[in-house]
Structures are given as C-alpha cells and as structure tokens.
C-alpha positions in Angstrom: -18.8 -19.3 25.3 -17.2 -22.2 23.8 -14.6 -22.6 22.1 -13.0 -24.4 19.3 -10.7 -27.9 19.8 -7.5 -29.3 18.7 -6.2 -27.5 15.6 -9.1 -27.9 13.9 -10.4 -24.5 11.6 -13.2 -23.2 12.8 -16.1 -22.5 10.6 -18.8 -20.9 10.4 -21.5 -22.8 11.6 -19.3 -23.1 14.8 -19.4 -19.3 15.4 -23.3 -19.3 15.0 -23.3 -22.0 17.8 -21.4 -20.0 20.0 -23.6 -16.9 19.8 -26.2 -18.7 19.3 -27.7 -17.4 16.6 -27.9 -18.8 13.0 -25.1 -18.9 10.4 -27.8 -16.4 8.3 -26.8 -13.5 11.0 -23.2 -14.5 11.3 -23.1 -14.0 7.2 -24.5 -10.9 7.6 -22.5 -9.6 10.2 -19.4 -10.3 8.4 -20.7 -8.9 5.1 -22.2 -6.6 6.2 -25.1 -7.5 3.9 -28.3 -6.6 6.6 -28.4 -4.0 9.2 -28.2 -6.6 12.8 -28.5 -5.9 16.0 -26.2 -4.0 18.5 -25.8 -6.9 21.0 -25.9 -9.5 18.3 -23.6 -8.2 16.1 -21.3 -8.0 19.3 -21.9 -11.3 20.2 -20.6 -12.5 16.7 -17.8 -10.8 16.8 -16.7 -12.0 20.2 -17.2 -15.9 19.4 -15.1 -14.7 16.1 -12.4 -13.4 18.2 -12.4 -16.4 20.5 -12.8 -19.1 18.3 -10.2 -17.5 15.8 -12.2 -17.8 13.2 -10.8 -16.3 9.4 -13.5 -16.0 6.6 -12.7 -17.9 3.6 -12.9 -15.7 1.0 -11.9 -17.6 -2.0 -14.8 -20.0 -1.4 -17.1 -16.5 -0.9 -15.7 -15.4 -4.5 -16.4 -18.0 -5.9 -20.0 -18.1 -4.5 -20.9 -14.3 -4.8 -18.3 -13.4 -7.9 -16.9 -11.0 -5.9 -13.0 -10.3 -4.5 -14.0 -7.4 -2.2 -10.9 -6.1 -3.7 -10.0 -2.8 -5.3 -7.3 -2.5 -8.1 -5.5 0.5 -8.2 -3.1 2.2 -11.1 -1.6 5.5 -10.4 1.7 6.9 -12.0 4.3 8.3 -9.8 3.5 6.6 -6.1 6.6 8.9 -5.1 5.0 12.3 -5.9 3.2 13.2 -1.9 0.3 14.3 -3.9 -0.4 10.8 -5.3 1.0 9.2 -2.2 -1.7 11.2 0.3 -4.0 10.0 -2.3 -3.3 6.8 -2.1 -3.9 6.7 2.1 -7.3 8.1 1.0 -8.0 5.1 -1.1 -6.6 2.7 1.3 -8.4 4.0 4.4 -11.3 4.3 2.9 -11.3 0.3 1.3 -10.4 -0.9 4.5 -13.5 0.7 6.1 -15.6 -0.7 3.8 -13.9 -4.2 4.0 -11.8 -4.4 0.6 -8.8 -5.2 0.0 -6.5 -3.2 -2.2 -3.9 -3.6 -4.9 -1.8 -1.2 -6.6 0.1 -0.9 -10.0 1.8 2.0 -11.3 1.4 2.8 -15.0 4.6 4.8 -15.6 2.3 7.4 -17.6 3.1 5.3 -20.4 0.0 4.0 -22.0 1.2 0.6 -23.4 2.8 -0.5 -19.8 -0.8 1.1 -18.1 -3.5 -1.0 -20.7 -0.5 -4.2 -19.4 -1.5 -3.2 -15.5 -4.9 -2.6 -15.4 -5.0 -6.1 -17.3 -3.0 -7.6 -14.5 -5.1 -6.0 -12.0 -8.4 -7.2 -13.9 -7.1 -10.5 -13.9 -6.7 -10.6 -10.0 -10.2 -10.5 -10.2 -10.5 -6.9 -8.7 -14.6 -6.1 -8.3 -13.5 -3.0 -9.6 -10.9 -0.2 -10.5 -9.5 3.3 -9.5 -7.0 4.9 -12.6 -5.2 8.0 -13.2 -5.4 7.2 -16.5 -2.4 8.7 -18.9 -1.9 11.0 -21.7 -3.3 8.7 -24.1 -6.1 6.7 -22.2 -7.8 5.7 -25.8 -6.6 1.5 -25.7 -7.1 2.0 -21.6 -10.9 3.1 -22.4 -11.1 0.4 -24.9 -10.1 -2.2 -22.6 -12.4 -1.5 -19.8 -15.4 -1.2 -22.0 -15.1 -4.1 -23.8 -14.7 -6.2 -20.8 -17.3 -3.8 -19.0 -14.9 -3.5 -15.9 -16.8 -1.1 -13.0 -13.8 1.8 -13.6 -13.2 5.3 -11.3 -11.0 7.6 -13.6 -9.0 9.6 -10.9 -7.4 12.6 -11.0 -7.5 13.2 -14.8 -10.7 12.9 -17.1 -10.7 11.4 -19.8 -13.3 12.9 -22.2 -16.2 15.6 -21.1 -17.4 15.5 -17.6 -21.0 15.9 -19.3 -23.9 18.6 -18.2 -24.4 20.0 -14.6 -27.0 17.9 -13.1 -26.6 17.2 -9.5 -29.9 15.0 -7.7 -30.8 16.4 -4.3 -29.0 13.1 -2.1 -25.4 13.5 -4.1 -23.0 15.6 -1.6 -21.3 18.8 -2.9 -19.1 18.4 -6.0 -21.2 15.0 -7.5 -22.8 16.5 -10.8 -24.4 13.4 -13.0 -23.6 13.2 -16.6 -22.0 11.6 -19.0 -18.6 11.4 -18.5 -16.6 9.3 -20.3 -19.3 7.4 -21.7 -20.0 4.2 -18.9 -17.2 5.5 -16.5 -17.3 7.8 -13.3 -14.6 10.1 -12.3 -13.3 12.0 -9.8 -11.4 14.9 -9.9 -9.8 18.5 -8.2 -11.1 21.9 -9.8 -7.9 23.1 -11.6 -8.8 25.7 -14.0 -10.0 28.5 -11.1 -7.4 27.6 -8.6 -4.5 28.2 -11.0 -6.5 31.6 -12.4 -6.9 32.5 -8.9 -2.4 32.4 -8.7 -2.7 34.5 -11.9 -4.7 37.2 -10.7 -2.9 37.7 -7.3 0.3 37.8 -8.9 -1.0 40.7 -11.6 -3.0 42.4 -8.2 1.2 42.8 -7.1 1.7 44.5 -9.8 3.3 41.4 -12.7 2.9 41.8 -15.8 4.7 39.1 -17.6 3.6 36.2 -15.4 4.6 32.7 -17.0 3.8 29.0 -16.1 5.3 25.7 -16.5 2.6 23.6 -17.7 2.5 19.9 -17.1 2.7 16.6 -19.8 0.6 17.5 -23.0 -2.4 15.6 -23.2 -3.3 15.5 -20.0 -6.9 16.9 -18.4 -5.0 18.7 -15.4 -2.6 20.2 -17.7 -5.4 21.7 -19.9 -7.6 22.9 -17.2 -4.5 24.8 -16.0 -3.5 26.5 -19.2 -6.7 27.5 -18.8 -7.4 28.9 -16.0 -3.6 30.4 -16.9 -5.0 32.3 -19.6 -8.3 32.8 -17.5 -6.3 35.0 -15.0 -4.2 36.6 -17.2 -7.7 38.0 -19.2 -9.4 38.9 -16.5 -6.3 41.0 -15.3 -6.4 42.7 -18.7 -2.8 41.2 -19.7 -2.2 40.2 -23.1 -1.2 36.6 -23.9 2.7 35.6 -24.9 3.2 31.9 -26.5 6.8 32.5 -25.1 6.1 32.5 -21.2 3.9 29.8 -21.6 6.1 26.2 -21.4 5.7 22.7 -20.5 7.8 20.9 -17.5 6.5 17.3 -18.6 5.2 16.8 -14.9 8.6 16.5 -14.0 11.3 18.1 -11.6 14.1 18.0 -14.8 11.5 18.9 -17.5 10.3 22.4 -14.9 13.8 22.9 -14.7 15.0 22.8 -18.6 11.5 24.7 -19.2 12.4 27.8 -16.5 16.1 27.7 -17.2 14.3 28.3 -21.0 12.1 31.4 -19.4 15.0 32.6 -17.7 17.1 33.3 -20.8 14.1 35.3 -22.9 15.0 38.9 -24.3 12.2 39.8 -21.8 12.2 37.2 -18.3 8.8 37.2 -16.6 8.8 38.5 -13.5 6.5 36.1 -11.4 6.4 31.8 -12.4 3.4 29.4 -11.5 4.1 26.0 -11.9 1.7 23.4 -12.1 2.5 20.8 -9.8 4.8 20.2 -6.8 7.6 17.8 -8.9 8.0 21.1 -11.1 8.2 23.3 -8.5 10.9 21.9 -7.3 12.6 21.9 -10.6 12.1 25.5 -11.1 13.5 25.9 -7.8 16.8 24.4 -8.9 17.1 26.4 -12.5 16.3 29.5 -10.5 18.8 28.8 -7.9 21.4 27.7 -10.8 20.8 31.5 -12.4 21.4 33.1 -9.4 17.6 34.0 -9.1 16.1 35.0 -5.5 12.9 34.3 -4.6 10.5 36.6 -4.2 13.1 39.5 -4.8 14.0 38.6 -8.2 11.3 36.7 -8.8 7.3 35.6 -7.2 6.5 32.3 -7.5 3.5 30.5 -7.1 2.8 26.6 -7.3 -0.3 23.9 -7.7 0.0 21.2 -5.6 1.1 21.9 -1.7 3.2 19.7 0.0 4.2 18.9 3.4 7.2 20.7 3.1 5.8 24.2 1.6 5.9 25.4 4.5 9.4 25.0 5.5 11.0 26.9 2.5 12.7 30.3 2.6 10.4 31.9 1.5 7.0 30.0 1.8 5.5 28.7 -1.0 2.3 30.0 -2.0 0.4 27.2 -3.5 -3.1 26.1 -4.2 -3.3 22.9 -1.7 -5.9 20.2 -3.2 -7.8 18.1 -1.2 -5.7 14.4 -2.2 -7.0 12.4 0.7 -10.8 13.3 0.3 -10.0 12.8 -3.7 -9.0 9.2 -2.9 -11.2 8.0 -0.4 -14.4 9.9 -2.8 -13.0 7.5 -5.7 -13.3 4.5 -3.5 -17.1 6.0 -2.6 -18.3 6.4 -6.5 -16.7 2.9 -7.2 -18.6 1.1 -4.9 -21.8 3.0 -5.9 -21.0 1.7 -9.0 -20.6 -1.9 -7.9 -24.0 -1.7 -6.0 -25.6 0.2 -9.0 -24.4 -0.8 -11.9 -26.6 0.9 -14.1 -27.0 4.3 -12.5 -25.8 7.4 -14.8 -21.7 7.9 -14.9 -21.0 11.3 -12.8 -18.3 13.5 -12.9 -16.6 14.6 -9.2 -15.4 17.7 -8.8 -13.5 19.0 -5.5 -12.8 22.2 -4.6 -9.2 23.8 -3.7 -7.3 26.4 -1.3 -5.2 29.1 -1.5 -2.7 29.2 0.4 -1.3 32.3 1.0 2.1 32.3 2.1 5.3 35.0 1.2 6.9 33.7 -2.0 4.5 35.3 -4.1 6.4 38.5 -2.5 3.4 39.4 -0.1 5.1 39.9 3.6 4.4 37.9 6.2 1.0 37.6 7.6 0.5 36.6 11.5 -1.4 32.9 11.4 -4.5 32.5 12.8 -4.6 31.3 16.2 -4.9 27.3 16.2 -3.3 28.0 12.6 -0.4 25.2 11.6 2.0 27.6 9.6 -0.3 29.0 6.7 -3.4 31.0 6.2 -6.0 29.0 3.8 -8.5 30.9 1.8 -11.3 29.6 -0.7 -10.8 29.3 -4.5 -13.5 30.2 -6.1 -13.9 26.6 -7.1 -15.4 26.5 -3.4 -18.3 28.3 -4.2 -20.0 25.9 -6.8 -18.3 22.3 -7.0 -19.7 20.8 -9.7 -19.0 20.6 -12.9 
C-alpha cells in the first residue's frame, strides 16, 4: 500500500489509489451514504489510516449544506439527570458521525431563544432542546426559520392522538405534537401516582409533594399523577400539601420547611426531582425530622447516590441515557425525512423500591446492584 510524501495533505483521490477503488466508494465509505463491501470498506479505512488522511468538512458543508453537527440546549448540565442525558446524546451522535455542541439556556427563556440562535448560526443540521417554562418566542424562532428541532424532556403543547405505525419501536406514537416538531420524553404522570399509592398502601393519609417550576410539562404531568394517586387511594385533595420547590435544592427546601410548619404536617413527602430532594433533605434535617420514622419520603428522579443514603431513597429512576440517545434517533429521522408526521416519544420508568418510604429492608436479587427495580405502569403501554 502506498503511502503519502513529504508534508503534503493527502486527499481523497489519493486514498482511492491506494485501495484501489474509486473516489465514489471512498465517499461512501466515509459518509456512510451506500451500504459497501466488507473487504472494501476495510481496505478504505486502512489506506485512511496510513495515509493520515482527515476529511475536509467545511468544503463537504458547503457542498451537501450539511455540518453533521448536532446543537444542543439543556438547562442545568450539573443536575446527573441532565448530565447522563447528555452521554446519551453524545454517544449516540458520535456513532452516527456528528459532531455536537452544547449551550445551556438557564431556564430562562430570553437567554434560551439567544442560544438556540447561536447554535443555529453554527450551522447545526439540527437541534435537541429542553425547552423552558415559556417556550412561546423559542417555538417561534424555530418555525420561522424551519430549523429540524427535538423538544427533550419537556413538551411543549399536546403530544397529539395515539397512533403508532407497525416499524416505530415501543414508546414512538405519531401525531401532532407541537405542530412541525418531534419530542421525546419520560412518562411522569403514572410513575409519580405509582409513589402516591404505595405511600397510602403504608397506611399515609396526608401525603404532600414538592412540585417543580410552574409551567413546565414535567411539573404538570406530576401534579397529576399526584392527584391521580391520591384519588385512586380514596384521599381527599388539600391545596396546602401541595407546594412548588422551583426545580431547585433552596426552592424544595423553603417549600418543606413551609409543609413542616402546617397545623396538620403530612406524614409521607414526594418530591419531584433529585435537586429537590435534596433540599427537602436539608429542611427536614434542619427540623429535626427522621427519615422514615418521622417521616416517608419518596422522590422522581434516581441518582447515583440514592443508594448510599441512610435510609435508601425510594425513587422512580427514568431512563436519561436511552432519553438522550432516542432524541438524537428522531432528530436524524427528521433530517432524512423531513416531511414525515411530528411524533411524540414516550419512555417508560421504574420503581425503585428501597426503605425510605418506611418499608424494611428487602434482600436484592442475586446479580442485583443495591436496589430492587419494578415496572410503572407506564411500562405496560408507552405511548402516548
């Protein structure tokens, strides 16, 4: 195999010499634009490898109008839940050959409609967003300059009617969406019922929960499945046990510090994402609060660390890596059919069942890593 001389670049007309085969297949091989080959494809890549060769993109963009990269915007890179999310999106861009880039929108929708602009002006082929509270100028953006979109996380608008074709996997259901824009999701409103109803099966009777930021989709699908729980355990609604943490660690803790101080406490607390359970952590620890003994808690969102407090945090885990790398997956079935229908994803959660709910311990399966999973009954029918 030959090899290139001097300093010179090689290109790649020089890599089709040395596999002998025609610049056509060495294009394809490297975009991945036509099924090649075993043997050839190998022999491409080796005369790549030896000749050093490094695709130039910017003259592809310019040819094909296309970055092969993906822009990114999603608040709170910090929180674990959005950071495993993020290795979902990553690993799965990479596989597929794009690039990525990554903004964080403060949940603050004037500095997110500034990002996504930045990002669209890196000349992203397309876009994964957690969009905020108030996604209406975001929307407006990405319509008007028709910008292939992924809403993640959140929803923005209906997810449109049930509809799923036989070739989309579990959870994809067609529909409308956000009118023009696919999106990708967690079930919420079962998984947080399903932490209602096992607290009231122990016996609670004034369960409350720290809600997250008004406005958004998660925190409305978990109010309720909140008040789902509590109805079908036959208990009677109170606007007093049911307060908002702001998605934060210092709102969850003004908010149960709040609970704490009613005429009549509740006796069991779910908390709607990991930042605030960690906040109601610190209020109860502040009041002198055990947990389970004084009170149960339950949480949404698991985290690597769950397992490590005394006692174990019963949460409802969501699946963040599949969420990201599924986003990444609709996106570029968008970009290679732009004008099939927007779909809504939905992805199911577990129960984790662990003690601070007050349950006693329960022996871990064998293979097991520290907690004993069991199916929401999102699991049973995905989409939505």
């Amino acid at each position: 195999m030959s090899t290139r001389r001097g300093d010179a670049m090689a290109t790649m007309a020089d890599v089709a010499r040395s596999a002998g085969v025609s610049v056509a297949t060495v294009s394809h091989v490297l975009n991945g634009t036509r099924p090649v080959l075993p043997h050839t494809r190998r022999a491409v890549l080796d005369a790549v490898d030896a000749l050093g060769y490094t695709p130039n993109t910017l003259a592809r963009s310019l040819v094909t109008s296309r970055t092969r990269s993906i822009g990114l915007a999603v608040s709170a890179i910090s929180n674990p839940y959005f950071t495993e999310i993020l290795q979902g999106v990553e690993a799965a861009a990479l596989e597929a050959g794009y690039s990525l880039l990554i903004a964080d929108p403060h949940d603050d929708p004037r500095h997110e409609r500034k990002v996504v602009r930045l990002l669209h002006e890196r000349r992203v082929d397309g876009l994964i967003v957690a969009p905020s509270a108030e996604p209406g100028e975001l929307v407006g953006y990405l319509r008007r300059h028709a910008v292939p979109t992924v809403f993640l996380d959140r929803l923005v608008g209906p997810s449109g009617p049930e509809d799923v074709p036989p070739d989309d996997g579990p959870g994809d259901a067609a529909g409308l969406g956000a009118p023009g824009f696919d999106q990708v999701c967690a079930e919420s409103a079962a998984p947080t019922a399903r932490l209602v109803t096992h607290l009231a099966e122990l016996g609670h009777r004034r369960i409350a929960l720290v809600a997250g930021l008004p406005g958004l989709s998660t925190t409305d699908e978990r109010i309720s499945g909140y008040r789902e729980g509590l109805a079908a355990a036959g208990l009677a609604h109170d606007d007093a046990l049911l307060v908002s943490g702001h998605s934060e660690s210092a709102g969850a803790e003004r908010a149960t510090a709040a609970l704490l101080g009613l005429p009549e406490p509740p006796t069991a607390l779910v908390t709607a994402n990991n930042a605030m359970t960690i906040g109601a952590l610190r209020a109860l620890r502040r009041h002198g609060r055990s947990v389970p003994d004084d009170i149960a808690l339950c949480c949404f969102d698991d985290f690597a660390w769950a397992d490590l407090f005394s006692p174990r945090l019963t949460a409802i885990a969501q699946p963040s890596r599949e969420l990201g790398a599924r986003a990444v997956r609709v996106l570029l079935d968008r970009l290679a059919e732009p004008d099939r229908p927007a779909r809504t994803v939905r992805l199911p959660c577990t129960f984790v069942h662990r003690t601070s709910c007050g349950c006693p311990e329960e022996p871990a399966p064998a293979g097991a890593a520290g907690h004993t999973p069991s199916p929401t009954p999102s699991e049973k029918g995905t989409a939505t």
